[in-house]
C-alpha positions in Angstrom: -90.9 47.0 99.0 -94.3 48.0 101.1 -94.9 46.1 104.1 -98.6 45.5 104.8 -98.9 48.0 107.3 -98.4 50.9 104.8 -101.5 49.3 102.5 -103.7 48.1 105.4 -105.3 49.1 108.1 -103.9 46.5 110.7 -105.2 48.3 113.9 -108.9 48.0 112.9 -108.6 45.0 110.7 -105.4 42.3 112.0 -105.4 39.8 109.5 -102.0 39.6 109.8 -102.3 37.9 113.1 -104.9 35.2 111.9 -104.5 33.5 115.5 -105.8 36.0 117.8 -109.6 36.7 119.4 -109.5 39.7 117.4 -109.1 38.3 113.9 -111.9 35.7 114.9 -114.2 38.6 115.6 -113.6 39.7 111.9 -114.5 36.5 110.4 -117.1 36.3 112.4 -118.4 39.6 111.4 -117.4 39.1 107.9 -119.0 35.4 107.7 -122.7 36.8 109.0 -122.6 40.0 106.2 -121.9 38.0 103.2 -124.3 34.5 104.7 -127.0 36.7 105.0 -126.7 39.1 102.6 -123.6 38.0 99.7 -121.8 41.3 100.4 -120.0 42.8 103.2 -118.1 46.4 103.5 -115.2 47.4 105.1 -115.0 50.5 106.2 -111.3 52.7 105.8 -110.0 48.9 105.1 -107.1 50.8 102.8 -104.5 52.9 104.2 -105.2 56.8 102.7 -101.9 57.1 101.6 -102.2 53.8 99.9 -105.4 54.9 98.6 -103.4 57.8 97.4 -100.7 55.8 95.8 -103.5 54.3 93.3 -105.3 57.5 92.5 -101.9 58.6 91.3 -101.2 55.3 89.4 -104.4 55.9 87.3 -104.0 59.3 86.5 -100.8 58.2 84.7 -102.1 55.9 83.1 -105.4 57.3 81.7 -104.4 57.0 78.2 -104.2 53.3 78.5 -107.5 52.9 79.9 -109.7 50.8 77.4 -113.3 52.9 77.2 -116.1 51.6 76.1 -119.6 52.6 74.9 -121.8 49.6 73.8 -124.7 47.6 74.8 -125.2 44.6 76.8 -127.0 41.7 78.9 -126.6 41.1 81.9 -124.6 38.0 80.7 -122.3 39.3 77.8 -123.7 37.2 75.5 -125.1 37.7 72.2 -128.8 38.2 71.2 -130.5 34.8 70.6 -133.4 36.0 68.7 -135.0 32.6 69.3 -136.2 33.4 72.4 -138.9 36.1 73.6 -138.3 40.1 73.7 -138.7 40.2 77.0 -136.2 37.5 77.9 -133.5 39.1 79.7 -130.8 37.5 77.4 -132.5 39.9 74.7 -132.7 43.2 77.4 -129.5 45.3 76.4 -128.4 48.2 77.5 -125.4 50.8 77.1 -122.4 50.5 78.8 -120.1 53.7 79.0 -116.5 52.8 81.2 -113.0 51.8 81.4 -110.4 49.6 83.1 -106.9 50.2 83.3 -106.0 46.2 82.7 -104.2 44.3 85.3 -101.8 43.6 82.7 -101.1 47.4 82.8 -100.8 48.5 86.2 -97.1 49.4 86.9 -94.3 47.7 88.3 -94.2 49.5 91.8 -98.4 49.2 92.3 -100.0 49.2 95.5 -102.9 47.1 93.8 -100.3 44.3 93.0 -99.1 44.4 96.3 -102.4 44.6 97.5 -103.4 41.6 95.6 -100.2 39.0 96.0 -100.2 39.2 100.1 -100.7 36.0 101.3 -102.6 37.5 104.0 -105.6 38.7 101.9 -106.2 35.3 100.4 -106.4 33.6 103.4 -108.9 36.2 105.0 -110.8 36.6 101.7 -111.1 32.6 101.9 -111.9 32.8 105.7 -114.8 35.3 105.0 -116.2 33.4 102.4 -115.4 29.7 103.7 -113.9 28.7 100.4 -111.0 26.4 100.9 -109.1 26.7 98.9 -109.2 30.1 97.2 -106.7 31.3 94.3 -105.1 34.2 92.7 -107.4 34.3 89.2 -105.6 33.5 86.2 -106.9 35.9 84.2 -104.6 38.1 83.1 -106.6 41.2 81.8 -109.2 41.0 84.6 -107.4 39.5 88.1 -107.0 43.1 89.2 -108.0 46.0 87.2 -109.0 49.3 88.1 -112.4 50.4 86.6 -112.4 54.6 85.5 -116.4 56.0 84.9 -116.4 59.7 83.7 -119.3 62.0 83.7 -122.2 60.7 82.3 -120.8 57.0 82.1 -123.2 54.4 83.2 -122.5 50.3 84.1 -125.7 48.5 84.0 -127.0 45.3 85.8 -124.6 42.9 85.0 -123.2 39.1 86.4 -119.6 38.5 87.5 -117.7 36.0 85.5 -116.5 35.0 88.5 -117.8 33.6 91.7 -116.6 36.6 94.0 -114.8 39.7 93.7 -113.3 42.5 96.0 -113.2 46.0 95.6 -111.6 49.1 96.7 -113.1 52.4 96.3 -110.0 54.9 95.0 -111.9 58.0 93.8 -115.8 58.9 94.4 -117.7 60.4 92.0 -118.8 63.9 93.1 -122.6 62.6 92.1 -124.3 59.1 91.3 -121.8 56.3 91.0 -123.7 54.2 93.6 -123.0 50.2 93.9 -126.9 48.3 93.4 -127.1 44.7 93.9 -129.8 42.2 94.1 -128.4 39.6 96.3 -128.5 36.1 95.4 -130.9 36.4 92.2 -130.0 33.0 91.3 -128.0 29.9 91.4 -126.3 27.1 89.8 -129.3 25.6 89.3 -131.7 28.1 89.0 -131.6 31.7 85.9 -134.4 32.8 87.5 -135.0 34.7 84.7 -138.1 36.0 85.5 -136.9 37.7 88.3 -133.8 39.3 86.6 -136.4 40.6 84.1 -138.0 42.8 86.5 -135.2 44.2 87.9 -134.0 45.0 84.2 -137.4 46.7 84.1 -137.1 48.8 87.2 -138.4 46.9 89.8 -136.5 48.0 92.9 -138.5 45.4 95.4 -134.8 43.4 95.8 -132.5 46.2 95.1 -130.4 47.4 97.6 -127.8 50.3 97.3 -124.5 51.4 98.9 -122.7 54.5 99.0 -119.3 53.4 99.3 -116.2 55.8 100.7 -112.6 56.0 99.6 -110.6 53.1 101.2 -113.3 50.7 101.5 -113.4 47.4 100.9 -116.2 45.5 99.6 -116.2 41.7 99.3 -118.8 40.8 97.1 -120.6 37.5 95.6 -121.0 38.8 92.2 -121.5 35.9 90.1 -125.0 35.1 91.5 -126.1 38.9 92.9 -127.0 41.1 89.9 -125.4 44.5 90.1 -124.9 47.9 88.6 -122.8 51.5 89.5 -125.6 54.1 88.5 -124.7 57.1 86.5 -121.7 59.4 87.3 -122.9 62.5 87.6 -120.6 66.0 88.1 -116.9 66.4 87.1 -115.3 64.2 89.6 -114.6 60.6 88.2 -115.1 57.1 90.1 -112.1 54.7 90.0 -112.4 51.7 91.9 -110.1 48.4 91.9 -111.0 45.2 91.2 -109.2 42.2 92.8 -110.4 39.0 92.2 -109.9 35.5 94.1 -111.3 32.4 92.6 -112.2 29.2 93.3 -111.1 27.4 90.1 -107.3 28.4 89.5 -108.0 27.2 85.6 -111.1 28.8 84.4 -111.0 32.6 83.3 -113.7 34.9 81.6 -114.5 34.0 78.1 -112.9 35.3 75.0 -116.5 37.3 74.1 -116.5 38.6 77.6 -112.9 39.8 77.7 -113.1 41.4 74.3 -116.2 43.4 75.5 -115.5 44.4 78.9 -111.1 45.0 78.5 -111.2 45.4 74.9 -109.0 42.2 74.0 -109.1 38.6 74.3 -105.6 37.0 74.9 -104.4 33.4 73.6 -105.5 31.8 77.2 -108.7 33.3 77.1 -109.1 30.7 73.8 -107.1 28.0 75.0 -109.4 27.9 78.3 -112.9 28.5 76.7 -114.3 25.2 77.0 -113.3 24.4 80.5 -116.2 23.1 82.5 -117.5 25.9 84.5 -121.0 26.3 87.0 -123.4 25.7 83.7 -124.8 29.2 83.7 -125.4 31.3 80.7 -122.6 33.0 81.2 
């Protein structure tokens, strides 16, 4: 069994020792990045061996990554041909990647391990000041790792869920750089307008990061638009994808699931109507 120490960088980041002056600091820090801006990175956050350990766990597992080349919103919804052409609901572009599922990451995986310590909820709900915070319940998409090849291409797109972490395993050897628009919109507010011109190329908002392997990136995804541009060169981008939620009962809808992991489980129908934030998506 891996003690934290061999996953984490302990020495720069303690949040094993959530009493001390220096894991205030990080909160701190952490608290201001994602208040002010709905993202924060932390730099060599994972361990390069640990890093290692998950490259390796993909590239066994490449044949069970689901791929997929389609076209979407930045919702997953379907067209609704009621409304304008212009309407970003009806703005769809293609999508070329792949997850390895969380429900086929291995038995031994540094991910899961990653994910289940008690220690990394509790800082991931300190850093956003969300008490309490959960595991998510979905069972496809709680931890995944996403795989973009050459030429793949994930455009602007909202989180199903209110906040998700990730780790940079591989970088692409060109392109494969994180955009966001932070805060776009609310609960109470599409802003639709606004996410139409970004969909159009209108970069006023847009900021960009080129993230290294073993960072970690906490990130409000479900009201900051975001895209990885294309991959370019022969070097392919895997990053994970742990995700903490606020609502332990709500998971991504059965449309969503099917199109982003390739399959929609019996939970993802049992839970579809549960009362979420009352945005499109």
């Amino acid at each position: 069994m891996l003690d934290i120490k061999e996953i984490i960088n302990l020495e720069q980041y303690p949040i094993n020792d959530s009493g001390s002056l220096s894991y205030k600091d990080l909160i701190n820090y952490t608290r201001k990045q994602l208040n002010e801006d709905g993202c924060c990175v932390l730099s060599n956050f994972i361990r390069p061996d640990s890093i290692k350990r998950m490259k390796d766990e993909v590239d066994r597992n490449l044949k069970k990554i689901y791929f997929t080349s389609d076209k979407h919103n930045p919702y997953f919804t379907k067209e609704d041909k009621t409304l304008n052409e212009n309407h970003p609901k009806r703005i769809f572009t293609v999508r070329q990647s792949g997850y390895l599922n969380s429900d086929d990451l291995e038995k031994d995986s540094d991910l899961n391990k990653f994910y289940d310590l008690e220690e990394m909820l509790k800082f991931v709900s300190d850093s956003l000041e969300v008490f309490p915070l959960y595991k998510w319940a979905d069972p496809l998409g709680k931890n995944p790792y996403s795989v973009m090849h050459t030429d793949h291409y994930f455009p602007w797109h909202f989180d199903g869920n209110d906040f998700t972490l990730s780790v940079l395993i591989q970088k692409a050897e060109k392109g494969g750089f994180f955009e966001y628009v932070p805060d776009i919109r609310n609960k109470d507010n599409e802003n639709f307008d606004e996410v139409a011109k970004v969909l159009k190329d209108d970069r006023t908002r847009v900021k960009s990061l080129d993230l290294k392997p073993g960072d970690l990136q906490i990130f409000k995804g479900r009201f900051s638009m975001h895209r990885v541009t294309k991959i370019e060169g022969k070097t392919s981008r895997y990053i994970a994808l742990p995700c903490y939620v606020k609502d332990p009962l709500k998971i991504n809808k059965p449309e969503h699931s099917k199109q982003v992991y390739g399959k929609a489980l019996p939970i993802h129908f049992k839970r579809e109507n549960i009362q979420g934030d009352g945005l499109t998506d």
